[in-house]
BADOLO-601749 format. One record per atom (N, C-alpha, C, O, CB): atom name; x, y, z; residue in three letters; residue number from 0. Coordinates in pm, whole numbers, plus 50000, padded with zeros to 5 digits. Glycine has a CB too. Example, Ala and Ser with C-alpha at 12.3 -4.5 7.8 and 13.67 -1.06 7.14 Angstrom:
 atome    px    py    pz residu num
     N 51319 49431 50780    ALA   0
    CA 51230 49550 50780    ALA   0
     C 51320 49670 50780    ALA   0
     O 51424 49668 50846    ALA   0
    CB 51131 49553 50905    ALA   0
     N 51285 49775 50708    SER   1
    CA 51367 49894 50714    SER   1
     C 51290 50003 50787    SER   1
     O 51341 50114 50804    SER   1
    CB 51408 49940 50572    SER   1
***
This chain:
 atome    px    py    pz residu num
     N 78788 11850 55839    UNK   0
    CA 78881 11849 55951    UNK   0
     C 78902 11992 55999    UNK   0
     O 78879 12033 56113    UNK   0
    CB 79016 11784 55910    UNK   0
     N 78958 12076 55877    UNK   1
    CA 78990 12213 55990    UNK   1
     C 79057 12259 56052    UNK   1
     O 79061 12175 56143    UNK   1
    CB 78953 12234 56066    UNK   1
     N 79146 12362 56092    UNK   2
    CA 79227 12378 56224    UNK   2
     C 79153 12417 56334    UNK   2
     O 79033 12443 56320    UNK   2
    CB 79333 12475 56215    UNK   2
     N 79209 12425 56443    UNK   3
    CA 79161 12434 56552    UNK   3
     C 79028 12604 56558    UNK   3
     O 78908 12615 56583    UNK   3
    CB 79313 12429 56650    UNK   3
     N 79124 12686 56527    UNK   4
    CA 79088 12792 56500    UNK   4
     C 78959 12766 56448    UNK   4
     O 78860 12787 56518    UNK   4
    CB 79174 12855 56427    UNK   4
     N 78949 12710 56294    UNK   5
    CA 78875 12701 56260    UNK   5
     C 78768 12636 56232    UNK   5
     O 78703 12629 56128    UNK   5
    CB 78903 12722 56232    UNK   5
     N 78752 12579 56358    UNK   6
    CA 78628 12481 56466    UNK   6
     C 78571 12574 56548    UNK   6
     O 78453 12563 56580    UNK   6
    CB 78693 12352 56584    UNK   6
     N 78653 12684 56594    UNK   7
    CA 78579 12768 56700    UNK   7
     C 78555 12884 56629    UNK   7
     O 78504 12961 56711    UNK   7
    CB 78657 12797 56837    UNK   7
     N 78563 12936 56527    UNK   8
    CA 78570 13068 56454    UNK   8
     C 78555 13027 56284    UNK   8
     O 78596 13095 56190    UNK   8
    CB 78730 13152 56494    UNK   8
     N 78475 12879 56276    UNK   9
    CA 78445 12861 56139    UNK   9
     C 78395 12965 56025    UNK   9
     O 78308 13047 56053    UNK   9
    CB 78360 12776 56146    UNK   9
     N 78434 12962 55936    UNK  10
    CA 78439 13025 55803    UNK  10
     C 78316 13044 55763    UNK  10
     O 78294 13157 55717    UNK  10
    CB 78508 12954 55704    UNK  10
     N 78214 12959 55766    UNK  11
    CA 78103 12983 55770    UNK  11
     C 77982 12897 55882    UNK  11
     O 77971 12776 55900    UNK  11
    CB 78087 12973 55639    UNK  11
     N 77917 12990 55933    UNK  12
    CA 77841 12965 56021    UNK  12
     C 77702 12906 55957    UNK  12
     O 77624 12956 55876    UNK  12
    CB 77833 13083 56101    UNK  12
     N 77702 12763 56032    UNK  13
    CA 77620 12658 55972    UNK  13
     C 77525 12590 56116    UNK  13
     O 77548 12638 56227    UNK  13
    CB 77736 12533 55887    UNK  13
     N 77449 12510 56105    UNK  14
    CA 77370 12444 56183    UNK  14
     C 77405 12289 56167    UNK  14
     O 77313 12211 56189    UNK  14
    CB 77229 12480 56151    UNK  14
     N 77563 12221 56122    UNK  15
    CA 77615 12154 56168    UNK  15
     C 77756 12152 56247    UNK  15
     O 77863 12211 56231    UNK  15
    CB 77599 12103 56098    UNK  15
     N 77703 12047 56348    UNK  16
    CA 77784 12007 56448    UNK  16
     C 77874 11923 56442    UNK  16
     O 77813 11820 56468    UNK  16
    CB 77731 11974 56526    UNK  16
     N 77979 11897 56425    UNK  17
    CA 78110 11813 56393    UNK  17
     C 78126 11709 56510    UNK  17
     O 78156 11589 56506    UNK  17
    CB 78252 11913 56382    UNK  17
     N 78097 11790 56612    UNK  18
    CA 78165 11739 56745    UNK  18
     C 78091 11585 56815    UNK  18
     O 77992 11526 56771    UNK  18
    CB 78144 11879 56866    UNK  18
     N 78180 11546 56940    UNK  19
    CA 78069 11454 56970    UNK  19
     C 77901 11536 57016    UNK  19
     O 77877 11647 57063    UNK  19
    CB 78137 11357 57104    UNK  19
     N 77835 11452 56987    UNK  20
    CA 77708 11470 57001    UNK  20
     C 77669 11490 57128    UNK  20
     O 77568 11560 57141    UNK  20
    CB 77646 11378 56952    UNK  20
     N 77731 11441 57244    UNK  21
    CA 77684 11430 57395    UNK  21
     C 77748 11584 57454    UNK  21
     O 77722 11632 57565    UNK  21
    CB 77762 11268 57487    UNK  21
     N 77840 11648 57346    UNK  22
    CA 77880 11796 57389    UNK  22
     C 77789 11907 57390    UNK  22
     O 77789 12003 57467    UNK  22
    CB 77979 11843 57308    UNK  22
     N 77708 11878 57289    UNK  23
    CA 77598 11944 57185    UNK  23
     C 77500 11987 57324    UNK  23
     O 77472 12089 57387    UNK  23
    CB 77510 11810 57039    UNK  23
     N 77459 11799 57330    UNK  24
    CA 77309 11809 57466    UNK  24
     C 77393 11824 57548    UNK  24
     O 77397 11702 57558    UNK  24
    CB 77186 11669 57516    UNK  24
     N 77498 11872 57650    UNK  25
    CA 77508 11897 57714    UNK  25
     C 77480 12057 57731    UNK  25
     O 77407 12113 57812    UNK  25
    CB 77585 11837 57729    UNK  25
     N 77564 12114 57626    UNK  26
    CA 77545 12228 57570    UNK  26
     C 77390 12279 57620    UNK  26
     O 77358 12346 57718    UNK  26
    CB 77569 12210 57414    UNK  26
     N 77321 12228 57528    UNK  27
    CA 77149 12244 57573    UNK  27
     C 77075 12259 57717    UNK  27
     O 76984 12331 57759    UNK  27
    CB 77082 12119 57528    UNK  27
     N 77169 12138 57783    UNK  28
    CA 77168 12133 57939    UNK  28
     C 77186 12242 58012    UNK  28
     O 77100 12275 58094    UNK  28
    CB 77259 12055 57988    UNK  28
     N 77311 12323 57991    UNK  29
    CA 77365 12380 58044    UNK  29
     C 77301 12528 57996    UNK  29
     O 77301 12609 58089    UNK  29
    CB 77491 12337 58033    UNK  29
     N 77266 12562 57915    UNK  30
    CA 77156 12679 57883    UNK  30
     C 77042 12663 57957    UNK  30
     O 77018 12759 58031    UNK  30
    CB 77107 12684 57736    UNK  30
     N 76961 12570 57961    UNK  31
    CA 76844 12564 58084    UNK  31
     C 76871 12556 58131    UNK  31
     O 76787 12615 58199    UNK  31
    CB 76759 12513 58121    UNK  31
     N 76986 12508 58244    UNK  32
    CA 76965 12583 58356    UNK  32
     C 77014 12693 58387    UNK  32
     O 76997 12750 58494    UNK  32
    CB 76986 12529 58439    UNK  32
     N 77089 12737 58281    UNK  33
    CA 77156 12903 58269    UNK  33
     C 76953 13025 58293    UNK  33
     O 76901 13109 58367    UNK  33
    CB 77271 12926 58005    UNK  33
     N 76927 12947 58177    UNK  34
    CA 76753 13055 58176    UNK  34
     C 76674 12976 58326    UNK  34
     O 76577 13042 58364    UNK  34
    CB 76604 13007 57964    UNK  34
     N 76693 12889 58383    UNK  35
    CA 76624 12883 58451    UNK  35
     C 76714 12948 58558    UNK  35
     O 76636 12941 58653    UNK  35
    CB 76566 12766 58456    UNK  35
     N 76807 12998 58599    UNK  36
    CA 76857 13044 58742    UNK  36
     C 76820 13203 58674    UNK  36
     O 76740 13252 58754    UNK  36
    CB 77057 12996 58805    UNK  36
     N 76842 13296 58568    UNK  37
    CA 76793 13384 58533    UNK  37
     C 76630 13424 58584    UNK  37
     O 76603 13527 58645    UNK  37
    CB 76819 13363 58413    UNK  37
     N 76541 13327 58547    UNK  38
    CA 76430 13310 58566    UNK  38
     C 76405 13336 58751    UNK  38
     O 76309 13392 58805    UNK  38
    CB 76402 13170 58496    UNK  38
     N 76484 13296 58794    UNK  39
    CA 76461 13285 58943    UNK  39
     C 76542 13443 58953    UNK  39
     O 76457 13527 58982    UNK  39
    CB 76542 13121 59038    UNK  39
     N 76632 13484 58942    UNK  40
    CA 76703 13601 58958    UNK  40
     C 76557 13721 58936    UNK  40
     O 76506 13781 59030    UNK  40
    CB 76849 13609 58829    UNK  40
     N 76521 13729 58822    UNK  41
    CA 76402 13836 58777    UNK  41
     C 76333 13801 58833    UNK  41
     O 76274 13905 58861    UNK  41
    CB 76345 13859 58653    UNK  41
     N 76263 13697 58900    UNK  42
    CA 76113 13679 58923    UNK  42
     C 76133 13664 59091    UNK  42
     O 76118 13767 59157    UNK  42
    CB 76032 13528 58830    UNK  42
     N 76151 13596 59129    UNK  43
    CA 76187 13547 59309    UNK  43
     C 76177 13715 59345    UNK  43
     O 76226 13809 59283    UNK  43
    CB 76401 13447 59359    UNK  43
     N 76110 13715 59444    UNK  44
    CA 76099 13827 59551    UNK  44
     C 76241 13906 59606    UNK  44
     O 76243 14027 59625    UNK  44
    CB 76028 13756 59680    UNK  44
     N 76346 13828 59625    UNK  45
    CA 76442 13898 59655    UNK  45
     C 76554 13873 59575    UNK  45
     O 76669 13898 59613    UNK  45
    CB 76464 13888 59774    UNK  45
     N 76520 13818 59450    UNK  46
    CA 76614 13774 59321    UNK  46
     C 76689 13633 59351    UNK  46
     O 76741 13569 59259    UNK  46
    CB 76740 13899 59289    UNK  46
     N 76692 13591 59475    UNK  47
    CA 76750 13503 59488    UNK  47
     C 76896 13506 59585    UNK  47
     O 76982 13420 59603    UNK  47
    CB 76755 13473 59368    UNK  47
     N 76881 13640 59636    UNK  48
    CA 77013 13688 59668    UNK  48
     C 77047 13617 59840    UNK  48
     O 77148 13559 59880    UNK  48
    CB 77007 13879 59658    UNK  48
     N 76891 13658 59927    UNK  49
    CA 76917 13595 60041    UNK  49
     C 76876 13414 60035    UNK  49
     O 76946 13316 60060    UNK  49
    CB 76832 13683 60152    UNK  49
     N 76728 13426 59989    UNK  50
    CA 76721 13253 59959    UNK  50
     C 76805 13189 59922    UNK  50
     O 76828 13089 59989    UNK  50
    CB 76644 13206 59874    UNK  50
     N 76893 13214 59797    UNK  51
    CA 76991 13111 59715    UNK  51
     C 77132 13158 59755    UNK  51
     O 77224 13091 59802    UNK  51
    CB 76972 13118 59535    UNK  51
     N 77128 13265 59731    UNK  52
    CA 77294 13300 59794    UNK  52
     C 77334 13334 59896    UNK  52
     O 77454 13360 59904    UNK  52
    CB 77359 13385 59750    UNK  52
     N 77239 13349 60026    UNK  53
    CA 77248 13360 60106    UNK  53
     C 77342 13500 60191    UNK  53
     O 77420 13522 60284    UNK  53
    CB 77264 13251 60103    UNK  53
     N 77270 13566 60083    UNK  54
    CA 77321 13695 60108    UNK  54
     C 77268 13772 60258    UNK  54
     O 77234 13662 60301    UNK  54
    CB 77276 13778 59979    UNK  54
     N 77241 13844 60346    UNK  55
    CA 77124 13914 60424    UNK  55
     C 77100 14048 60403    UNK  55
     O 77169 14150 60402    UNK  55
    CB 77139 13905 60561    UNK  55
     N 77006 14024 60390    UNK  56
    CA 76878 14120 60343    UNK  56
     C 76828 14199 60444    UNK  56
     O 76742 14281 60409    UNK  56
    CB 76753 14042 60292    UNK  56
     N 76861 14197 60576    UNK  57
    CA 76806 14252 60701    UNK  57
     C 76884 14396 60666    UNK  57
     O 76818 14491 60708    UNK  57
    CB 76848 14160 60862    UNK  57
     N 77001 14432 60604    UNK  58
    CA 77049 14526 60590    UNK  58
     C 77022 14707 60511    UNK  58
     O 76937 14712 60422    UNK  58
    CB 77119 14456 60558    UNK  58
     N 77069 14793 60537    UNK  59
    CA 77008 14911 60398    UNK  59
     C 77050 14841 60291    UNK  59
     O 77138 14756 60277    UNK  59
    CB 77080 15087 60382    UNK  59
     N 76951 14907 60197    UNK  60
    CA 76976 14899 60054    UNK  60
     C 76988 14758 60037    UNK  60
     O 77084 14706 59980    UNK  60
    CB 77100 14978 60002    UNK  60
     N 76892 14695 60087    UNK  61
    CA 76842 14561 60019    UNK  61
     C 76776 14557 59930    UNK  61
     O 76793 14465 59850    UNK  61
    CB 76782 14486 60078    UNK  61
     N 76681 14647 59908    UNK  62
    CA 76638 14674 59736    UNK  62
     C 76719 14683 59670    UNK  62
     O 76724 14603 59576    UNK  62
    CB 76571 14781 59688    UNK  62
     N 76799 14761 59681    UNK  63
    CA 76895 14775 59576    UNK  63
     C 76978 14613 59549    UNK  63
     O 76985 14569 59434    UNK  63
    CB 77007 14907 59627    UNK  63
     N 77023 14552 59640    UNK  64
    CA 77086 14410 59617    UNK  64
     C 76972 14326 59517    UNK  64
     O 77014 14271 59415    UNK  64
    CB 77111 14322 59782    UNK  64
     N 76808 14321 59558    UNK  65
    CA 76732 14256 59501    UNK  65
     C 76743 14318 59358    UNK  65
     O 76763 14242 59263    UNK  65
    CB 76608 14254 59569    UNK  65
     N 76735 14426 59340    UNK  66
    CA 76735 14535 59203    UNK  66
     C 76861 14414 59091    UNK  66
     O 76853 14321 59010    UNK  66
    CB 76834 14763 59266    UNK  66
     N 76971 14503 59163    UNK  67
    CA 77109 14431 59123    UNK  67
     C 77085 14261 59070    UNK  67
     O 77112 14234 58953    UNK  67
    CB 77217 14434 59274    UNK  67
     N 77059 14206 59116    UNK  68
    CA 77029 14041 59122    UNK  68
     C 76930 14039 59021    UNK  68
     O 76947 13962 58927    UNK  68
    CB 76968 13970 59275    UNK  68
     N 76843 14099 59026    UNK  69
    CA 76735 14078 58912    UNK  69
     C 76774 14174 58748    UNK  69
     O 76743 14157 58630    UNK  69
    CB 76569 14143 58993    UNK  69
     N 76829 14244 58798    UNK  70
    CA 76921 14289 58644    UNK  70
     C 77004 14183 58581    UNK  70
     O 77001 14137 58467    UNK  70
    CB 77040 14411 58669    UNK  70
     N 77105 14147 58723    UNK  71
    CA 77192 14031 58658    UNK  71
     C 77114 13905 58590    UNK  71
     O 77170 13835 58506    UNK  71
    CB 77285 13970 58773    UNK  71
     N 76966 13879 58638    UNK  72
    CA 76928 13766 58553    UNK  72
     C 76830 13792 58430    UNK  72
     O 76763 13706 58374    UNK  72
    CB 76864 13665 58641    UNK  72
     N 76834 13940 58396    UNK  73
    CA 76800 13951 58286    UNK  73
     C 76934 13952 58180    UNK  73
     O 76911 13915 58065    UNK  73
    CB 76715 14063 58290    UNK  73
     N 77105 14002 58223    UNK  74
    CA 77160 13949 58148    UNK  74
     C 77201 13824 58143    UNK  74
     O 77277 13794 58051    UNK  74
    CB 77223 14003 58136    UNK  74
     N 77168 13740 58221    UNK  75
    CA 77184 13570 58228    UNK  75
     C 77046 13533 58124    UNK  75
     O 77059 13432 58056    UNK  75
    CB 77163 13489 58428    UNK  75
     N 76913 13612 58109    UNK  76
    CA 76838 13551 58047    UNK  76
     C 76905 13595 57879    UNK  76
     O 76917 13496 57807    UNK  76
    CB 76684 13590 58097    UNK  76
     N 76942 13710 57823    UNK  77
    CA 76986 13720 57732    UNK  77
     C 77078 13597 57678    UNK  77
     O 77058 13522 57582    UNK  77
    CB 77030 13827 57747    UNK  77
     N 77168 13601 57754    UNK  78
    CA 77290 13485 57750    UNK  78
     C 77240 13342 57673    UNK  78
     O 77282 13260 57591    UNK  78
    CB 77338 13442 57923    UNK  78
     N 77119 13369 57760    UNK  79
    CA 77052 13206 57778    UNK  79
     C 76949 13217 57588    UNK  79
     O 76968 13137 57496    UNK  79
    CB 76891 13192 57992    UNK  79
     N 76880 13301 57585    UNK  80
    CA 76840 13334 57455    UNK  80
     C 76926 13302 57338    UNK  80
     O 76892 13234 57242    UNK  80
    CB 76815 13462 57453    UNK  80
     N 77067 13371 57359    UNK  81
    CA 77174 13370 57244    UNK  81
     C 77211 13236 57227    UNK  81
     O 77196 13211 57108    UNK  81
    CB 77304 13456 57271    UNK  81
     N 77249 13145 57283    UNK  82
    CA 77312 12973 57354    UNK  82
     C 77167 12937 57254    UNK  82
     O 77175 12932 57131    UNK  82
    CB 77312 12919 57606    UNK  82
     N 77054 12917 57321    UNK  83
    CA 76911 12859 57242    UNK  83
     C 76937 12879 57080    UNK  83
     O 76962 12788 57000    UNK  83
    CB 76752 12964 57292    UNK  83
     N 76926 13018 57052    UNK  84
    CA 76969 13013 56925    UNK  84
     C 77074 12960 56856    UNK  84
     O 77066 12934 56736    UNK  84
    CB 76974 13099 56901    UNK  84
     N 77192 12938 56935    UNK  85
    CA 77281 12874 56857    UNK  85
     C 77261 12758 56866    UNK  85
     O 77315 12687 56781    UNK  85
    CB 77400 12897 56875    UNK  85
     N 77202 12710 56941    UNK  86
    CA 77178 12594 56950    UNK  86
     C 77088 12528 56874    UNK  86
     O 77137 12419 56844    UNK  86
    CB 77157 12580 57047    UNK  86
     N 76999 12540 56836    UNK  87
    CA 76848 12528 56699    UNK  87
     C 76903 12613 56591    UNK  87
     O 76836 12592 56490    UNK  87
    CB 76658 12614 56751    UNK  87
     N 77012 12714 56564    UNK  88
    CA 77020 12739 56422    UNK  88
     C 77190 12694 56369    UNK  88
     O 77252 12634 56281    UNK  88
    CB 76978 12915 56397    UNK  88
     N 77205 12775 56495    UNK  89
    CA 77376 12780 56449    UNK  89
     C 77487 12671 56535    UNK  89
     O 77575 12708 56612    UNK  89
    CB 77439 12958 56490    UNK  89
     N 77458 12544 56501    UNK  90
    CA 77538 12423 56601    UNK  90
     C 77678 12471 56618    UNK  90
     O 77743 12479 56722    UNK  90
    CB 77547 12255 56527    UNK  90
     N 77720 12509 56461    UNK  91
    CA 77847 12507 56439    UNK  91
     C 77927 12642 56543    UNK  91
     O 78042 12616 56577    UNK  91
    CB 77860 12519 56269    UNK  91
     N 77901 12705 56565    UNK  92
    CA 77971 12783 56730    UNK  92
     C 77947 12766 56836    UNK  92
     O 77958 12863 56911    UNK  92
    CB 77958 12903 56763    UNK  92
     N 77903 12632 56897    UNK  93
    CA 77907 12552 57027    UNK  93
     C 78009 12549 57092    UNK  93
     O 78004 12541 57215    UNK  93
    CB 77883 12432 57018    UNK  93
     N 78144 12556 57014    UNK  94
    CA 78292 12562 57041    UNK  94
     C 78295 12703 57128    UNK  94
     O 78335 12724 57243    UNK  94
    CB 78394 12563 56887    UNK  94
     N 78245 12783 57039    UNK  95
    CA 78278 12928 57060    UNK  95
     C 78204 12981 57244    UNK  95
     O 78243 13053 57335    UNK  95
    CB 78186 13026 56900    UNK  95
     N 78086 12895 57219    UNK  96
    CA 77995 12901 57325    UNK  96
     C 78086 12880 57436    UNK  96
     O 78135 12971 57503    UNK  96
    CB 77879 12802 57318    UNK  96
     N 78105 12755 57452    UNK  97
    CA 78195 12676 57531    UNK  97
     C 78295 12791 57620    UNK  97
     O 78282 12822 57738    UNK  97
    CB 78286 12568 57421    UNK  97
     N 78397 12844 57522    UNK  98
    CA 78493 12940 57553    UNK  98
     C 78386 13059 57630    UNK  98
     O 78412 13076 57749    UNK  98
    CB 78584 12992 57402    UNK  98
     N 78296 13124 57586    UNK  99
    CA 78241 13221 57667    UNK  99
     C 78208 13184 57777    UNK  99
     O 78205 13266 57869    UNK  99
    CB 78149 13275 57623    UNK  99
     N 78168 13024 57800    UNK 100
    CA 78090 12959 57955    UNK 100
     C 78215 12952 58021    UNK 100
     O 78198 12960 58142    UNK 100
    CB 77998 12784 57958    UNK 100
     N 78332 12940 57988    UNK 101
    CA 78467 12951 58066    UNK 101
     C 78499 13068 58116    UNK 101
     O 78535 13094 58230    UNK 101
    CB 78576 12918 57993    UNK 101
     N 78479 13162 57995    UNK 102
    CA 78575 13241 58055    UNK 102
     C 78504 13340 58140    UNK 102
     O 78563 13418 58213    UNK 102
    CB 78664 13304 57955    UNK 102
     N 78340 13331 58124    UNK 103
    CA 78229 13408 58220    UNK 103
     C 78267 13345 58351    UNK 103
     O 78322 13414 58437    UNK 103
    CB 78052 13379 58181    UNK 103
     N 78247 13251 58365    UNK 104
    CA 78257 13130 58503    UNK 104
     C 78399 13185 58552    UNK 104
     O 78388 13266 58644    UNK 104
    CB 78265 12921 58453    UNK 104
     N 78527 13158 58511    UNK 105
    CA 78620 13186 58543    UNK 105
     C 78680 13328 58597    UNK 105
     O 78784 13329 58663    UNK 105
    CB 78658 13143 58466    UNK 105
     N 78619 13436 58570    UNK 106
    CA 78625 13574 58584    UNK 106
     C 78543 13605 58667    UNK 106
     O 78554 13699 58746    UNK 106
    CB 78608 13644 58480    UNK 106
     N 78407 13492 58651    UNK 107
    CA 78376 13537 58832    UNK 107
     C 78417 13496 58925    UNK 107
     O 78429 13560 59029    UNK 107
    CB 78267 13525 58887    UNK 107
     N 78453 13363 58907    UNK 108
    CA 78592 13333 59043    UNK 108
     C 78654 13399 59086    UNK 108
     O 78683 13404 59205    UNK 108
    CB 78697 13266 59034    UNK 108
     N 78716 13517 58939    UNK 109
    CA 78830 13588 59007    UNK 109
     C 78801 13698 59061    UNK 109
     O 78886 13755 59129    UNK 109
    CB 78931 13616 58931    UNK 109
     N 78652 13763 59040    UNK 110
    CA 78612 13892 59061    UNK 110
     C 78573 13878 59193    UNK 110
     O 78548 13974 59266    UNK 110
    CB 78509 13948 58968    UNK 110
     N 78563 13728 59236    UNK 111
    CA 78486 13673 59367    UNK 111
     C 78623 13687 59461    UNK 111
     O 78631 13739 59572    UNK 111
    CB 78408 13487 59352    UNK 111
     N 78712 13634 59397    UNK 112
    CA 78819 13632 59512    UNK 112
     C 78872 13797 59548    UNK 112
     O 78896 13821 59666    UNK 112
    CB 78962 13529 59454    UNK 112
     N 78890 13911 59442    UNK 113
    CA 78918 14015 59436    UNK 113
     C 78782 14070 59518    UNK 113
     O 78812 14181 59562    UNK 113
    CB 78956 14053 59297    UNK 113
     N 78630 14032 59558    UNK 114
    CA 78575 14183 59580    UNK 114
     C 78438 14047 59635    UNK 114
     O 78337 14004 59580    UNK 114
    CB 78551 14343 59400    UNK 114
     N 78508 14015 59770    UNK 115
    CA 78411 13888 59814    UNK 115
     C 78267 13985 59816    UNK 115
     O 78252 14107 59820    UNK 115
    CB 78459 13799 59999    UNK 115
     N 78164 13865 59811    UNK 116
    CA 78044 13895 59878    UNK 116
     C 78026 13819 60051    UNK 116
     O 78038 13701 60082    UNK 116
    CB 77925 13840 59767    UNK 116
     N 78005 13899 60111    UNK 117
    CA 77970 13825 60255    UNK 117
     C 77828 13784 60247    UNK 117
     O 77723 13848 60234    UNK 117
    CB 77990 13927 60393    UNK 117
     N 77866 13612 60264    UNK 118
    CA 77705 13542 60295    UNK 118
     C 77719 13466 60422    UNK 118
     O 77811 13451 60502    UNK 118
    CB 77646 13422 60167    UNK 118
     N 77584 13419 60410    UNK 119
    CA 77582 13384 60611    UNK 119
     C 77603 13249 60585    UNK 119
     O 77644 13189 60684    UNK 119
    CB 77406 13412 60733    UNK 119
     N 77582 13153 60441    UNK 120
    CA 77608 13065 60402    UNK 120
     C 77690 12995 60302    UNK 120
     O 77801 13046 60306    UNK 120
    CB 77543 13055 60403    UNK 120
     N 77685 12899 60213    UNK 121
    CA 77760 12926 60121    UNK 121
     C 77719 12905 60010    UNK 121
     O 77704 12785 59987    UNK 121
    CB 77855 12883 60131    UNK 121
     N 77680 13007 59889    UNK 122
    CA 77647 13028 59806    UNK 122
     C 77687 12910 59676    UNK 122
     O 77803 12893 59637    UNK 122
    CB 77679 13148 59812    UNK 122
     N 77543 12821 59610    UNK 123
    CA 77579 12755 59534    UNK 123
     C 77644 12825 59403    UNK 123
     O 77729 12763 59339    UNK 123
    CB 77483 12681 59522    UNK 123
     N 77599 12970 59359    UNK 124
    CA 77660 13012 59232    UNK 124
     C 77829 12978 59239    UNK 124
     O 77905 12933 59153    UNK 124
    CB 77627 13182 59210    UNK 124
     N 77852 13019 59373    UNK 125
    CA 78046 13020 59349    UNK 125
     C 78114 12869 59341    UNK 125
     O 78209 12832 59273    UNK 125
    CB 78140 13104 59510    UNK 125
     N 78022 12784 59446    UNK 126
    CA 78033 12678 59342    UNK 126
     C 78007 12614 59266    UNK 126
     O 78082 12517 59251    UNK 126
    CB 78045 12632 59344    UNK 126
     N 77926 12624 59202    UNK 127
    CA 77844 12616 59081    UNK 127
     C 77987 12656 58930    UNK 127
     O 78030 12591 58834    UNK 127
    CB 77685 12762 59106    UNK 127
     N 78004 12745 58967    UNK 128
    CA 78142 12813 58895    UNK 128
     C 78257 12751 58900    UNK 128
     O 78335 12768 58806    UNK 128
    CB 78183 12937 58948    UNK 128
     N 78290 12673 58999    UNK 129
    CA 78415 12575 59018    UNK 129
     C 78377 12477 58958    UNK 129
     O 78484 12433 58914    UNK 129
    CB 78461 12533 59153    UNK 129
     N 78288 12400 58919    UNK 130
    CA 78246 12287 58900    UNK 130
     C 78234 12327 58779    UNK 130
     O 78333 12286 58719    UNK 130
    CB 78143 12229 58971    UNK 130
     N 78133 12414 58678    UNK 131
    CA 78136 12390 58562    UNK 131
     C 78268 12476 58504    UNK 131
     O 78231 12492 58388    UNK 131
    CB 78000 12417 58507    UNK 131
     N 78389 12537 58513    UNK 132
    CA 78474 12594 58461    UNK 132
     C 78552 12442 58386    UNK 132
     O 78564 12427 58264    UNK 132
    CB 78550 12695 58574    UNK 132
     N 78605 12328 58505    UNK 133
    CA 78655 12233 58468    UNK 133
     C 78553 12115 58328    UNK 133
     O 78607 12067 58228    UNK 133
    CB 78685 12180 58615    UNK 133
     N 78447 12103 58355    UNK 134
    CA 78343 12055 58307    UNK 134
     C 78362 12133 58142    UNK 134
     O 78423 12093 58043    UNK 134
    CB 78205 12091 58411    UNK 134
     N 78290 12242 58164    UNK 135
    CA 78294 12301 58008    UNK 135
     C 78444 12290 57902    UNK 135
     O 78445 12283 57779    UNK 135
    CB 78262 12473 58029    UNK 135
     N 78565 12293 57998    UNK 136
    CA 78638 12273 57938    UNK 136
     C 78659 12099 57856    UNK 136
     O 78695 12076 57740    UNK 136
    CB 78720 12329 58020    UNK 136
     N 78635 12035 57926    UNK 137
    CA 78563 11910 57891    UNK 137
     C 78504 11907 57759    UNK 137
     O 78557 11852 57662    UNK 137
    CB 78458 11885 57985    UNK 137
     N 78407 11961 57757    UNK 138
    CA 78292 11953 57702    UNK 138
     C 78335 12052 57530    UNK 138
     O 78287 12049 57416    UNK 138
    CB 78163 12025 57829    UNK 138
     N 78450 12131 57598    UNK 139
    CA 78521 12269 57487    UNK 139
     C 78554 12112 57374    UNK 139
     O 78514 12090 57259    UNK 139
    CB 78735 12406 57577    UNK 139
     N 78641 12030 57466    UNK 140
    CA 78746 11966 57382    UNK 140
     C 78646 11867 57323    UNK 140
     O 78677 11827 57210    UNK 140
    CB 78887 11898 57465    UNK 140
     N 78511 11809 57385    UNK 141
    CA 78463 11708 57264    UNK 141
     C 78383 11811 57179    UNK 141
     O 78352 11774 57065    UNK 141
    CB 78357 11561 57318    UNK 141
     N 78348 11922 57214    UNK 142
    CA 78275 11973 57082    UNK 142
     C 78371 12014 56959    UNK 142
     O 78326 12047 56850    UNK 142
    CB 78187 12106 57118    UNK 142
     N 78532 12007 56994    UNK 143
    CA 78611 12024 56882    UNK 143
     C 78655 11909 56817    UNK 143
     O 78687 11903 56699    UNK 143
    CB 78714 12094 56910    UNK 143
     N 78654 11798 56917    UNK 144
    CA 78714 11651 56891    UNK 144
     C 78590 11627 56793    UNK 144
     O 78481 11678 56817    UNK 144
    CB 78736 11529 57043    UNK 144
     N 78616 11530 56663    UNK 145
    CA 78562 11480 56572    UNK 145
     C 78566 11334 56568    UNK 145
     O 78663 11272 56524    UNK 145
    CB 78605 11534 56476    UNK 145
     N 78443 11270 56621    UNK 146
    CA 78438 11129 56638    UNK 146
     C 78452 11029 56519    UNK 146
     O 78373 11023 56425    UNK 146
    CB 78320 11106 56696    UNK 146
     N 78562 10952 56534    UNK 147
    CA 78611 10826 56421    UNK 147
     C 78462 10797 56373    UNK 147
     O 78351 10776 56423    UNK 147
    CB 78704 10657 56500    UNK 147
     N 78522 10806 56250    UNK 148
    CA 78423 10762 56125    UNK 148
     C 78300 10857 56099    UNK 148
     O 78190 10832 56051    UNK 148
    CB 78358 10612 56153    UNK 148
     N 78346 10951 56138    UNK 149
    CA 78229 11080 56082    UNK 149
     C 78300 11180 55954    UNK 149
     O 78234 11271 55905    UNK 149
    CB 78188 11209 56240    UNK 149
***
């Protein structure tokens, strides 16, 4: 059972999962497509900044925006590396995971509302970020919830 605490900050770090199971693969879910928007950030010609976010690029220092964008998805690919691993070794901080996909998501909301980006459209990342902030929290509470008769 455990306290709460110590579901998300277990005592010892193991490769079992307590939680419901559909938190787990979601979990999994939500890392591919974490490495796959990374993947598009580094590799895509302009990182993704005017195609996907609809940033414009007609401007100075659009390299530099593409630069920027493709840095950011090498630390989204890291991210996405660390999640994999916990995920195939270490189940048991999925909890912990959870809390970082919140509070990353959530802090860019706020960094978004504090220091907009001007796009000509509207960028799926920001909502992308509204949608899974509520979701992961979801997902926080069945990877701590322990399903009857386990």
């Amino acid at each position: 059972m455990g306290t709460l605490l110590e579901k998300i900050l277990p005592e010892q770090v193991n490769n079992e999962f307590r939680g419901y199971k559909f938190s787990a693969y979601s979990f999994l879910a939500v890392t591919i497509i974490f490495a796959a928007r990374s993947l598009i950030h580094i590799f895509s010609p302009d990182g993704g900044a005017e195609s996907i976010a609809t940033i414009d690029l007609s401007v100075e220092g659009a390299n530099t925006i593409i630069g920027i964008f493709a840095q950011w998805g090498l630390s989204q690919m890291l991210m996405a590396v660390f999640f994999l691993v916990v995920y195939f070794r270490y189940k048991s901080l999925i909890p912990l995971m959870y809390i970082f996909i919140i509070i990353e998501n959530a802090a860019r909301i706020g960094v978004g509302l504090f220091k907009p980006i001007e796009t000509v459209g509207t960028a799926p990342g920001g909502i992308g970020s509204l949608i899974l902030v509520p979701i992961a929290v979801i997902l926080l509470i069945f990877s701590i919830l322990e399903p009857r008769g386990s």
